[in-house]
PDB file of N, CA, C and O in Angstrom:
ATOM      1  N   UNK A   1      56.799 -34.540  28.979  1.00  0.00           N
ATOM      2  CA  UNK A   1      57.943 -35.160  29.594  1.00  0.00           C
ATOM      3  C   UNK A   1      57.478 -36.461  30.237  1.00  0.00           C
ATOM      4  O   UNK A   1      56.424 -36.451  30.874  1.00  0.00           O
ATOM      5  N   UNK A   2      58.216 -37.620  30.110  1.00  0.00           N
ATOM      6  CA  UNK A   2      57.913 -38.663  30.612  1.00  0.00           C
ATOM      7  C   UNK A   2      58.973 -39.066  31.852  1.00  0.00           C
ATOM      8  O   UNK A   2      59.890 -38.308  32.166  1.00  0.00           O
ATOM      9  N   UNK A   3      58.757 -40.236  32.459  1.00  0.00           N
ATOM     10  CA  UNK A   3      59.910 -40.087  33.260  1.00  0.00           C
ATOM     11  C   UNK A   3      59.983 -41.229  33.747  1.00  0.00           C
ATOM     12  O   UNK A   3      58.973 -41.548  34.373  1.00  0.00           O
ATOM     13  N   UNK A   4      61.395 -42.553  33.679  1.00  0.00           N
ATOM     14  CA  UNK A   4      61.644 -43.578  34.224  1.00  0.00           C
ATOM     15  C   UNK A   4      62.554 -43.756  35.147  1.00  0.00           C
ATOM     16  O   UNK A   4      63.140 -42.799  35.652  1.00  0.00           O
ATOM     17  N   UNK A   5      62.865 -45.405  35.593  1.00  0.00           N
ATOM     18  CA  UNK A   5      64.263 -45.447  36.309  1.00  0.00           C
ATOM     19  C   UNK A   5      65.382 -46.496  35.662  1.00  0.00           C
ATOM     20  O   UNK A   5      65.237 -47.290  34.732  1.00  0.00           O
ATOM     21  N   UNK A   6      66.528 -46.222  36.468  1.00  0.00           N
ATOM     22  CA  UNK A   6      67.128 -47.938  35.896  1.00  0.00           C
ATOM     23  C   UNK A   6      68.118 -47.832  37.241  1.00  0.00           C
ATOM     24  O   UNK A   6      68.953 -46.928  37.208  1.00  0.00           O
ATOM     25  N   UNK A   7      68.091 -48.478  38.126  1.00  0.00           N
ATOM     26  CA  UNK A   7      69.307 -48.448  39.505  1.00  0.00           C
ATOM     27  C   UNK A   7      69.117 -46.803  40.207  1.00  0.00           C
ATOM     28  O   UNK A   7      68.082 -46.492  40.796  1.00  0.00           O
ATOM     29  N   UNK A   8      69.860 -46.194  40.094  1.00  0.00           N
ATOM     30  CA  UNK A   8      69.870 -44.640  40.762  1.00  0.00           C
ATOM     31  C   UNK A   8      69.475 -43.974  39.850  1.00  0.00           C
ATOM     32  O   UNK A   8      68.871 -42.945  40.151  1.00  0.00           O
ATOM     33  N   UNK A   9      69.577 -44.151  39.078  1.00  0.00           N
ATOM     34  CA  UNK A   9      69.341 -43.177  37.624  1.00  0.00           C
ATOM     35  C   UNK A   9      67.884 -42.750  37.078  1.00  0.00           C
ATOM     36  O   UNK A   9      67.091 -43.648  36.796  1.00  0.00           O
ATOM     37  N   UNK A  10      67.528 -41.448  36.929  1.00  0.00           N
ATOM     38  CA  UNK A  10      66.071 -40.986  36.575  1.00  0.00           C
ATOM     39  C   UNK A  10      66.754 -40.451  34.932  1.00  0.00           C
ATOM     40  O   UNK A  10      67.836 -39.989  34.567  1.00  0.00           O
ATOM     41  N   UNK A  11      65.578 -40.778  34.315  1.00  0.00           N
ATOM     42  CA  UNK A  11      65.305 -40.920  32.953  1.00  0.00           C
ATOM     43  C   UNK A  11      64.596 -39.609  32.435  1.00  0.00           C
ATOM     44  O   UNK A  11      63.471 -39.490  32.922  1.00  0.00           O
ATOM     45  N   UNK A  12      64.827 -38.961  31.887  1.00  0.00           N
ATOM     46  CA  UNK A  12      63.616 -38.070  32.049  1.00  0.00           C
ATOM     47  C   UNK A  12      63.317 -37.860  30.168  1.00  0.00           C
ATOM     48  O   UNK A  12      64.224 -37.352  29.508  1.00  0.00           O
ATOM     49  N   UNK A  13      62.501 -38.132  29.732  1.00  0.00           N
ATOM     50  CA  UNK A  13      62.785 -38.181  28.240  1.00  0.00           C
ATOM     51  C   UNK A  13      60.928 -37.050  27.685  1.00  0.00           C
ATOM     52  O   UNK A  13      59.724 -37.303  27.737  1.00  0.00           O
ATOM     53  N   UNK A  14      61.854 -35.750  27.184  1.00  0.00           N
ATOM     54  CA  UNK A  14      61.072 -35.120  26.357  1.00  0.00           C
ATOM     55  C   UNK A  14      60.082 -35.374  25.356  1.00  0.00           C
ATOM     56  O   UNK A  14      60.597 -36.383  24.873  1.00  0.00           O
ATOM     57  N   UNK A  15      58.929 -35.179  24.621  1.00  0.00           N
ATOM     58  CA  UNK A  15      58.226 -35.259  23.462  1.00  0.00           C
ATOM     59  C   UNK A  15      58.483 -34.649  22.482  1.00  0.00           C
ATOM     60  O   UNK A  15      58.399 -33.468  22.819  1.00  0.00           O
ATOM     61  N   UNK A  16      58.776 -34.710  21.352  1.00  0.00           N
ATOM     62  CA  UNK A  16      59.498 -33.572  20.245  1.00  0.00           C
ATOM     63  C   UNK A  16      60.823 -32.820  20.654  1.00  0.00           C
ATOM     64  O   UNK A  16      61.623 -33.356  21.420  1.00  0.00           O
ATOM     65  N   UNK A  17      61.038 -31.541  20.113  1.00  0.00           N
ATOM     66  CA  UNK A  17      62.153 -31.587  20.310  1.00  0.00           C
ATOM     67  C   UNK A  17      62.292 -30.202  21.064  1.00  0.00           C
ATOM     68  O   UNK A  17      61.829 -29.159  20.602  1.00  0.00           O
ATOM     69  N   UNK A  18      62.889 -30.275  22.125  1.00  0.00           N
ATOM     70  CA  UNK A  18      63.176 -28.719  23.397  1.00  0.00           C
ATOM     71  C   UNK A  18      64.076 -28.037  22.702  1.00  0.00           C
ATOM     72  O   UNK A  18      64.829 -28.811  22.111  1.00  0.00           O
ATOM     73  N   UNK A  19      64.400 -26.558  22.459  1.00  0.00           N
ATOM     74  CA  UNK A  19      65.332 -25.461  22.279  1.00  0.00           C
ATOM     75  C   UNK A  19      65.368 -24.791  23.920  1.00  0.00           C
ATOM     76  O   UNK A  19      64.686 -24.734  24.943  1.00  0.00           O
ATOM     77  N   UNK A  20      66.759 -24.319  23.314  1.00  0.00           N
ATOM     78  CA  UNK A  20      67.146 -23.596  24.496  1.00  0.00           C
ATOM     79  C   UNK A  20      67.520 -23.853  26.370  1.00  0.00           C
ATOM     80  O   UNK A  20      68.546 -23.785  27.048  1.00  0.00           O
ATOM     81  N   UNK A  21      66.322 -24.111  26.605  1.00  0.00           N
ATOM     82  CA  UNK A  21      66.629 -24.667  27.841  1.00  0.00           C
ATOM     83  C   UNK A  21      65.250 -25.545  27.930  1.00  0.00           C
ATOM     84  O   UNK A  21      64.293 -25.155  27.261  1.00  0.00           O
ATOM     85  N   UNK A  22      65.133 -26.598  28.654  1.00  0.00           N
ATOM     86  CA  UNK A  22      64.213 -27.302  29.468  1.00  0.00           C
ATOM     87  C   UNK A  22      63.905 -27.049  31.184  1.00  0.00           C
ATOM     88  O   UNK A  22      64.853 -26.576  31.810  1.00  0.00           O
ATOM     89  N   UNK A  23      62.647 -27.340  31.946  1.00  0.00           N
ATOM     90  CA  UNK A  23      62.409 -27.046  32.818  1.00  0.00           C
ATOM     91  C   UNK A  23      61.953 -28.094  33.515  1.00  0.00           C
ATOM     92  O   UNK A  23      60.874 -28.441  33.037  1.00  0.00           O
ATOM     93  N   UNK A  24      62.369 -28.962  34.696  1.00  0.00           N
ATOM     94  CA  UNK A  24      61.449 -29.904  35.433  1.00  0.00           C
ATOM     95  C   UNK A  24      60.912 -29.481  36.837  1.00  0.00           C
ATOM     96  O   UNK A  24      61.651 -29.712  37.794  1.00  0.00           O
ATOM     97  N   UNK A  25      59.860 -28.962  37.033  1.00  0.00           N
ATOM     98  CA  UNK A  25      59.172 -28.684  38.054  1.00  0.00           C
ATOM     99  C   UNK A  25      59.080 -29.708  38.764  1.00  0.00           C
ATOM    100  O   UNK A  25      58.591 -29.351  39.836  1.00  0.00           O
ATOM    101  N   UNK A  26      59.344 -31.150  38.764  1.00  0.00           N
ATOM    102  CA  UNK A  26      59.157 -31.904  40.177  1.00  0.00           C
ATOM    103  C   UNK A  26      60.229 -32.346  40.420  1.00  0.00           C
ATOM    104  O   UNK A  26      60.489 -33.460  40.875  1.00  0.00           O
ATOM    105  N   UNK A  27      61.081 -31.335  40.079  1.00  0.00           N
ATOM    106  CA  UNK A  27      62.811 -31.589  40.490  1.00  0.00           C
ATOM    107  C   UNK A  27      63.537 -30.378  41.280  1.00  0.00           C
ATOM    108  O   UNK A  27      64.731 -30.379  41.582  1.00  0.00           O
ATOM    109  N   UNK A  28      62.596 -29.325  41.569  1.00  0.00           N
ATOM    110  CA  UNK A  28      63.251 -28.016  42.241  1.00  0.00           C
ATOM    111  C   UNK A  28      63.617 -28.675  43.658  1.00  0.00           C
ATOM    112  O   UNK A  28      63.073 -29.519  44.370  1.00  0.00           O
ATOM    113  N   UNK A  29      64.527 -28.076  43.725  1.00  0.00           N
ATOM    114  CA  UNK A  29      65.183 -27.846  45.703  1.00  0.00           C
ATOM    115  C   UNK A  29      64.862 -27.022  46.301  1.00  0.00           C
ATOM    116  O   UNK A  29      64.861 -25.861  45.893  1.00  0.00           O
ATOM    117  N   UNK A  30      64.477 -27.399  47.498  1.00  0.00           N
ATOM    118  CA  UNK A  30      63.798 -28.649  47.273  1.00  0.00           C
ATOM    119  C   UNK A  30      62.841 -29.127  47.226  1.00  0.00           C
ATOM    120  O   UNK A  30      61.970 -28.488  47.816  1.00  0.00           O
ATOM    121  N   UNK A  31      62.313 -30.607  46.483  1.00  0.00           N
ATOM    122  CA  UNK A  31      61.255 -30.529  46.249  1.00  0.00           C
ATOM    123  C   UNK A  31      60.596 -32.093  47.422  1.00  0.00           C
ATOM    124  O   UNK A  31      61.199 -32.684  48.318  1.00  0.00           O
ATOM    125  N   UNK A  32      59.239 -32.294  46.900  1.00  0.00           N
ATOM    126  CA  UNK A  32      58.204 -33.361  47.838  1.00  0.00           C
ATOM    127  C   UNK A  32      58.316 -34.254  47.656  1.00  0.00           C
ATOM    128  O   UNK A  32      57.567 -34.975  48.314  1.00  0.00           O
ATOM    129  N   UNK A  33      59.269 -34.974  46.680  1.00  0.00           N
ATOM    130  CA  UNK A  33      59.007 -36.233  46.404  1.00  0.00           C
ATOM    131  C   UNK A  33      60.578 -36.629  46.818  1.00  0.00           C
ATOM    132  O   UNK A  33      60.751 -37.503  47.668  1.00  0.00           O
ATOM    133  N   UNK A  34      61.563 -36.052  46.276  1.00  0.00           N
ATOM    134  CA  UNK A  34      62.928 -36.112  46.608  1.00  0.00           C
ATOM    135  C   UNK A  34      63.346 -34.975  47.188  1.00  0.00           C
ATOM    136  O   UNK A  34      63.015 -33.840  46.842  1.00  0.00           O
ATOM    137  N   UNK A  35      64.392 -35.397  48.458  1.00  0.00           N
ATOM    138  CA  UNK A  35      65.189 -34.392  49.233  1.00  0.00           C
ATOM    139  C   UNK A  35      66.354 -34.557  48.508  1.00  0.00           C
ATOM    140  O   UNK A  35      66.633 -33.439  48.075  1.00  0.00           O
ATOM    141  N   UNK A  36      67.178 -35.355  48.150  1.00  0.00           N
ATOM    142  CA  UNK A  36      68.588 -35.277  47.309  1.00  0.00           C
ATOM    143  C   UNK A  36      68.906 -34.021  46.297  1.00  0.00           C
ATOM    144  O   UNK A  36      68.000 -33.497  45.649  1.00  0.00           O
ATOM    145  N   UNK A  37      69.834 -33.723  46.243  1.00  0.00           N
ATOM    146  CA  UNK A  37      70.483 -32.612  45.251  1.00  0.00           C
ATOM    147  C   UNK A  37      70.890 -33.385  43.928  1.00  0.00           C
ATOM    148  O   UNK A  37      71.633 -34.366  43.891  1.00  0.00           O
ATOM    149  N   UNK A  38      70.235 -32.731  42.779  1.00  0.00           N
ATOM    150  CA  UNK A  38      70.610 -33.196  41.398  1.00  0.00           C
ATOM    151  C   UNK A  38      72.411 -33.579  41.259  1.00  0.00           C
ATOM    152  O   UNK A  38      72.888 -32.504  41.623  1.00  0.00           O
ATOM    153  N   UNK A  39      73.225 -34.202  41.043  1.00  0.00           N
ATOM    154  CA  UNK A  39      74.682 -34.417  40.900  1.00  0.00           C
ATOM    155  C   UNK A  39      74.937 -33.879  39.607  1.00  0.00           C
ATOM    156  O   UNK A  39      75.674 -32.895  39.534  1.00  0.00           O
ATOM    157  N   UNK A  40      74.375 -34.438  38.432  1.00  0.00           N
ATOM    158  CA  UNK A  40      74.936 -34.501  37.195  1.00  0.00           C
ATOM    159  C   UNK A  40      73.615 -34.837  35.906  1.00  0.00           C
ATOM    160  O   UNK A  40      72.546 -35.422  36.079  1.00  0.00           O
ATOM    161  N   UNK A  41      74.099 -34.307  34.791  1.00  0.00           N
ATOM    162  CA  UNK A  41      72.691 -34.428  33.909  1.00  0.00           C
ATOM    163  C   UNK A  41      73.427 -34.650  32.749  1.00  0.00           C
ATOM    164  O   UNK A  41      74.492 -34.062  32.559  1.00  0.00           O
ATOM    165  N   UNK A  42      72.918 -35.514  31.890  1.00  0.00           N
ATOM    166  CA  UNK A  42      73.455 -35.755  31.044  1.00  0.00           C
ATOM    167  C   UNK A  42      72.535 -36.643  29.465  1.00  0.00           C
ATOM    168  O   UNK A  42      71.951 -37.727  29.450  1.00  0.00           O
ATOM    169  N   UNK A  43      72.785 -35.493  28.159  1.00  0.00           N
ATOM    170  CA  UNK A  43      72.165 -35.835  27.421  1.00  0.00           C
ATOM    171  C   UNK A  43      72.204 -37.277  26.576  1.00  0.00           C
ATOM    172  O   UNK A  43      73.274 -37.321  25.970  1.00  0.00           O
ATOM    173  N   UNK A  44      71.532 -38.271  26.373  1.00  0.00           N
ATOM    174  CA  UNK A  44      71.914 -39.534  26.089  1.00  0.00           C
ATOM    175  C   UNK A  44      72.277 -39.225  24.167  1.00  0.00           C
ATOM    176  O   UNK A  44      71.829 -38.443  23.328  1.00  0.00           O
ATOM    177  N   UNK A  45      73.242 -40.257  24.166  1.00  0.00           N
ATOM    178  CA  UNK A  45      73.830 -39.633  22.725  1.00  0.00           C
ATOM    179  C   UNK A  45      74.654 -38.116  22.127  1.00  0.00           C
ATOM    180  O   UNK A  45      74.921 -37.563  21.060  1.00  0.00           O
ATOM    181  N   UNK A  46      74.844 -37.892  23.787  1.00  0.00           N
ATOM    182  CA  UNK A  46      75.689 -36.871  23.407  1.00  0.00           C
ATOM    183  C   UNK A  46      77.086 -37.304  24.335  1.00  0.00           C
ATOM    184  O   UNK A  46      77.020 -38.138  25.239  1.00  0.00           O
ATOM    185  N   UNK A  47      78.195 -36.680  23.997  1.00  0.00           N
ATOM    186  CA  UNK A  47      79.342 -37.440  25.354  1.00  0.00           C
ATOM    187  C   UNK A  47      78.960 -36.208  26.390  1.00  0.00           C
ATOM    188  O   UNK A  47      78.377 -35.139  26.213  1.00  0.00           O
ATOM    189  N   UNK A  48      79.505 -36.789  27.463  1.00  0.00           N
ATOM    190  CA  UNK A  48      79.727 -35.562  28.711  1.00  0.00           C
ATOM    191  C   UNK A  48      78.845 -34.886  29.498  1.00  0.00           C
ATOM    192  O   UNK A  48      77.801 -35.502  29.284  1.00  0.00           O
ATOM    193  N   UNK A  49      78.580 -33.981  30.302  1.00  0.00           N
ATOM    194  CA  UNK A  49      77.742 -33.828  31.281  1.00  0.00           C
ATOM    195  C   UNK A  49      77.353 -32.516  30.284  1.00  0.00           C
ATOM    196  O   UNK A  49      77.958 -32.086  29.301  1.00  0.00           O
ATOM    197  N   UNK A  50      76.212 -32.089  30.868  1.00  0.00           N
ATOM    198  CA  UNK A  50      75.752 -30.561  30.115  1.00  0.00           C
ATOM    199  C   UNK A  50      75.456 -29.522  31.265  1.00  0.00           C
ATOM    200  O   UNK A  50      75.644 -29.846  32.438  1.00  0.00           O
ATOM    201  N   UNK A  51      75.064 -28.472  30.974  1.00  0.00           N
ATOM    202  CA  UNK A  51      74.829 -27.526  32.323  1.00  0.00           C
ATOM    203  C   UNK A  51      73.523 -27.365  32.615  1.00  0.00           C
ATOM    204  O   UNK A  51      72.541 -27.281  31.878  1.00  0.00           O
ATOM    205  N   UNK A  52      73.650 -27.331  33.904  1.00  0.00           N
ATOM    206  CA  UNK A  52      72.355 -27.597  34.486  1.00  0.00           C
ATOM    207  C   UNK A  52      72.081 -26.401  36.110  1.00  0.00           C
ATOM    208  O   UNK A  52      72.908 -25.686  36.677  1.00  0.00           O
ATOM    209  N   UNK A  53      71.058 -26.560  36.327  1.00  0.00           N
ATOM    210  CA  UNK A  53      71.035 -25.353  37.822  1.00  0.00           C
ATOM    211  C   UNK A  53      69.566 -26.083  38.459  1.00  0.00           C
ATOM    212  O   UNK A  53      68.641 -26.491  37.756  1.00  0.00           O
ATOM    213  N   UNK A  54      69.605 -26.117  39.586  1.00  0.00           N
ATOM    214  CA  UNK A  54      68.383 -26.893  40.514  1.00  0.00           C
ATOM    215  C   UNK A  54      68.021 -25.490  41.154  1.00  0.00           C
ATOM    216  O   UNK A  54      68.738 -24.856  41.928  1.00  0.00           O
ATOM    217  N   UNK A  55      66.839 -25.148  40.708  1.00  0.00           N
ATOM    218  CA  UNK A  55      66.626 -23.848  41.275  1.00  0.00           C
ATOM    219  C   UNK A  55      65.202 -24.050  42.564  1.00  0.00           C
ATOM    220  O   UNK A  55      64.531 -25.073  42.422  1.00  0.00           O
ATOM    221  N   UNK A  56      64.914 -23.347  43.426  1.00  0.00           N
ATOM    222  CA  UNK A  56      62.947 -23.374  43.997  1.00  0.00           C
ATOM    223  C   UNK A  56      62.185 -23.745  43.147  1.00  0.00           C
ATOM    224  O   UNK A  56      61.317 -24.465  43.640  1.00  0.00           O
ATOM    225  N   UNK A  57      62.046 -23.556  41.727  1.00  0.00           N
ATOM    226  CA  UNK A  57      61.039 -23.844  40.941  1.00  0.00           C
ATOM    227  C   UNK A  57      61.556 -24.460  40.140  1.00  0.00           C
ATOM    228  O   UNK A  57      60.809 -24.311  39.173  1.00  0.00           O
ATOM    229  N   UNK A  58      62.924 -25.534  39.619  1.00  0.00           N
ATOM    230  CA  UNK A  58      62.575 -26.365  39.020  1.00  0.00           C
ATOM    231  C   UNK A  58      64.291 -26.713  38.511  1.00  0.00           C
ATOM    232  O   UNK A  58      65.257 -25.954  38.445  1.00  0.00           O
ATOM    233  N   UNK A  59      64.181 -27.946  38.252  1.00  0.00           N
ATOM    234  CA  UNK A  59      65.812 -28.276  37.689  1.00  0.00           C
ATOM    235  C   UNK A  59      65.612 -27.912  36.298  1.00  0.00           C
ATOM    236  O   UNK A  59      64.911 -28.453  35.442  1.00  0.00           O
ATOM    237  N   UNK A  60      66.477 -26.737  36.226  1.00  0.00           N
ATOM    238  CA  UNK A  60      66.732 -26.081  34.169  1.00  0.00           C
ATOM    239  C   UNK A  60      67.905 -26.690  33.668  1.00  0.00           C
ATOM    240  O   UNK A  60      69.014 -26.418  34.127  1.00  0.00           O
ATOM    241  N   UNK A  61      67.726 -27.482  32.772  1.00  0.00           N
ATOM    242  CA  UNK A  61      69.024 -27.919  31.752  1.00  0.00           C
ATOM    243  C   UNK A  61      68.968 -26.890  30.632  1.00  0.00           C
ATOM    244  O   UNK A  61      67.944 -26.315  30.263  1.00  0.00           O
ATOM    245  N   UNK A  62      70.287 -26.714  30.098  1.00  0.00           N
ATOM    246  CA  UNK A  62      70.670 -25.889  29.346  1.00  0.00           C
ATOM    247  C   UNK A  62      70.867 -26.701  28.092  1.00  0.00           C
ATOM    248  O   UNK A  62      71.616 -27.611  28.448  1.00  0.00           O
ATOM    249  N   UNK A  63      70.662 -26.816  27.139  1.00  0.00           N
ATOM    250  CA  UNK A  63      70.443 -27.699  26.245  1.00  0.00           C
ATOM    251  C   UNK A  63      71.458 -27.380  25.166  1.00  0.00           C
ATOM    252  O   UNK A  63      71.426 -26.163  24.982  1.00  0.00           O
ATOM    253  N   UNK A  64      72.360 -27.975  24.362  1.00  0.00           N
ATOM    254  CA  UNK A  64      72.909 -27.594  23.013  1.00  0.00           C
ATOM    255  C   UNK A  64      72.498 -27.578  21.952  1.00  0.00           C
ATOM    256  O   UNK A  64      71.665 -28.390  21.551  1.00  0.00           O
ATOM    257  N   UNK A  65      72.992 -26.645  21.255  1.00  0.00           N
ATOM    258  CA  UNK A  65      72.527 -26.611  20.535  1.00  0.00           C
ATOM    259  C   UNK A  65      72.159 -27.126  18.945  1.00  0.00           C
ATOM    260  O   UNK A  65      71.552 -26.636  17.992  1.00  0.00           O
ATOM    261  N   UNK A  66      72.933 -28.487  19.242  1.00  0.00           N
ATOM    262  CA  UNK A  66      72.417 -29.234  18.407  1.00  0.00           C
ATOM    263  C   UNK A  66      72.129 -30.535  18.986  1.00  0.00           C
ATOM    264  O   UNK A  66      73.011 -31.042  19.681  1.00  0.00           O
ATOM    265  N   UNK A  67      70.775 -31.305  18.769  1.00  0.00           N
ATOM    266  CA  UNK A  67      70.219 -32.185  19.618  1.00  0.00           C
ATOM    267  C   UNK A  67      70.716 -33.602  19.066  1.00  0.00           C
ATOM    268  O   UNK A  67      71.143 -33.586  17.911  1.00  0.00           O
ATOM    269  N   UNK A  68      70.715 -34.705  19.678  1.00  0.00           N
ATOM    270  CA  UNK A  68      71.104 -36.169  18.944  1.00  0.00           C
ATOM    271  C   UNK A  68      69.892 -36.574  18.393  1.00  0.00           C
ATOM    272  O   UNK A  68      69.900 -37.798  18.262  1.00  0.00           O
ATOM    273  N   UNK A  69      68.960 -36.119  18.055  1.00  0.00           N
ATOM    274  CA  UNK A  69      67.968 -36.519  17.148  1.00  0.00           C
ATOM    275  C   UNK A  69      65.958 -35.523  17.462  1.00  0.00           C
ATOM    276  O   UNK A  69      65.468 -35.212  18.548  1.00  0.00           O
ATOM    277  N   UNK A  70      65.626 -35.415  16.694  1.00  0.00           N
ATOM    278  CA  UNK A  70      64.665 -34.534  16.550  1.00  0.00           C
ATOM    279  C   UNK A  70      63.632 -34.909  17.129  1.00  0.00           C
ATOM    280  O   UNK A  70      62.881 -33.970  17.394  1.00  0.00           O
ATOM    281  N   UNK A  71      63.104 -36.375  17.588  1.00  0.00           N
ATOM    282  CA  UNK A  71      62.442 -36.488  17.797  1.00  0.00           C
ATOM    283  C   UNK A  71      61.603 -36.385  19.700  1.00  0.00           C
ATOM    284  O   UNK A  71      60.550 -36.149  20.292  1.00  0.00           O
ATOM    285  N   UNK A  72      63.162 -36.798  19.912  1.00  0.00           N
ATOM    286  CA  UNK A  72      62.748 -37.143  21.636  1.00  0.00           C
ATOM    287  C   UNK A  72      63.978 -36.570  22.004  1.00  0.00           C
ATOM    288  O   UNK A  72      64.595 -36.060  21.069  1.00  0.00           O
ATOM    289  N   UNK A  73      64.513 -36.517  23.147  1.00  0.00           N
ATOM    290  CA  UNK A  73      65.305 -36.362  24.442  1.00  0.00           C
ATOM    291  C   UNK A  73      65.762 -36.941  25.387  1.00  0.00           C
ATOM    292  O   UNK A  73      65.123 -36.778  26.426  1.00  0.00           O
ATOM    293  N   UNK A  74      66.789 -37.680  25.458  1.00  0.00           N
ATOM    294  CA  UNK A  74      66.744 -38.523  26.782  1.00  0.00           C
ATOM    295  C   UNK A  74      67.471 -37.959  28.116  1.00  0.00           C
ATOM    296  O   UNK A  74      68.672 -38.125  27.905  1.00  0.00           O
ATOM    297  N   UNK A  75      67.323 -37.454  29.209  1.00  0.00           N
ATOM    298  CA  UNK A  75      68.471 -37.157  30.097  1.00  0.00           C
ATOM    299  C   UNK A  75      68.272 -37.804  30.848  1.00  0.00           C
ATOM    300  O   UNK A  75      67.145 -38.169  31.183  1.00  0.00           O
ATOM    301  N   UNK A  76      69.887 -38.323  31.607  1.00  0.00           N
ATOM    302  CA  UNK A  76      69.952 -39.539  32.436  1.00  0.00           C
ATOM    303  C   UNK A  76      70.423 -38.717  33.728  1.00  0.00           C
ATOM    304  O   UNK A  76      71.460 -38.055  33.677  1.00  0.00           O
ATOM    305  N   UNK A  77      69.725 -38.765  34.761  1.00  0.00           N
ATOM    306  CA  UNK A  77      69.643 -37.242  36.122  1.00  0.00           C
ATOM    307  C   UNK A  77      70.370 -38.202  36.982  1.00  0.00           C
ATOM    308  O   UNK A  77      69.860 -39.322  36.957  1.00  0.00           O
ATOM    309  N   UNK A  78      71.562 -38.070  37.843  1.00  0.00           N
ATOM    310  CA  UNK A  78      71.933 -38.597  38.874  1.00  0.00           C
ATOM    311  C   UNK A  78      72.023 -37.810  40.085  1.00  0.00           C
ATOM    312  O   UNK A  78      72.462 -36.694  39.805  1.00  0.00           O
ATOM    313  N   UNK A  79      71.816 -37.926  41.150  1.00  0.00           N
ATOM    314  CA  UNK A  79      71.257 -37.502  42.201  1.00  0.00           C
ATOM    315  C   UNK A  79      72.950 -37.893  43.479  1.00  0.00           C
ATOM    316  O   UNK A  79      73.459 -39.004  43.630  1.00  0.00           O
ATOM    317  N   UNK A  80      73.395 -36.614  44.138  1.00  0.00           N
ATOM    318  CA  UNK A  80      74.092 -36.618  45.036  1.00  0.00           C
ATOM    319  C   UNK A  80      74.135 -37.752  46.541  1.00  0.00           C
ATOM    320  O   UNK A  80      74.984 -37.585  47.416  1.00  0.00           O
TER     321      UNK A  80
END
């Protein structure tokens, strides 16, 4: 997992391709680097928000099951 910015917005873009669900451990609530609550997650190239849960150990996106391309992942994380 790699991870950028652009204004408020965290980037978080996978290597190959995730099934099922994804996991970001430096995104749990709460966590050391950020106190804010995740708002909204959203897969790039797909429309609409997807489901997501900010748990102690880690923000889990729920992923669909069909991806916008095989290679990478992009989710664009906005923060409350």
């Amino acid at each position: 997992m790699r991870f950028t910015t652009k204004g408020e917005t965290l980037y978080a873009i996978t290597l190959g391709m995730p099934r099922g669900q994804t996991a970001i451990t430096s995104l749990a609530q709460p966590n050391p680097h950020e106190r804010r609550r995740v708002r909204a997650v959203r897969l790039l190239g797909r429309p609409g928000a997807i489901a997501f849960r900010q748990t102690g150990q880690a923000l889990v996106i729920d992923l669909p099951a069909t991806l916008p391309t095989r290679h990478a992942s992009a989710f664009a994380i906005d923060f409350a």
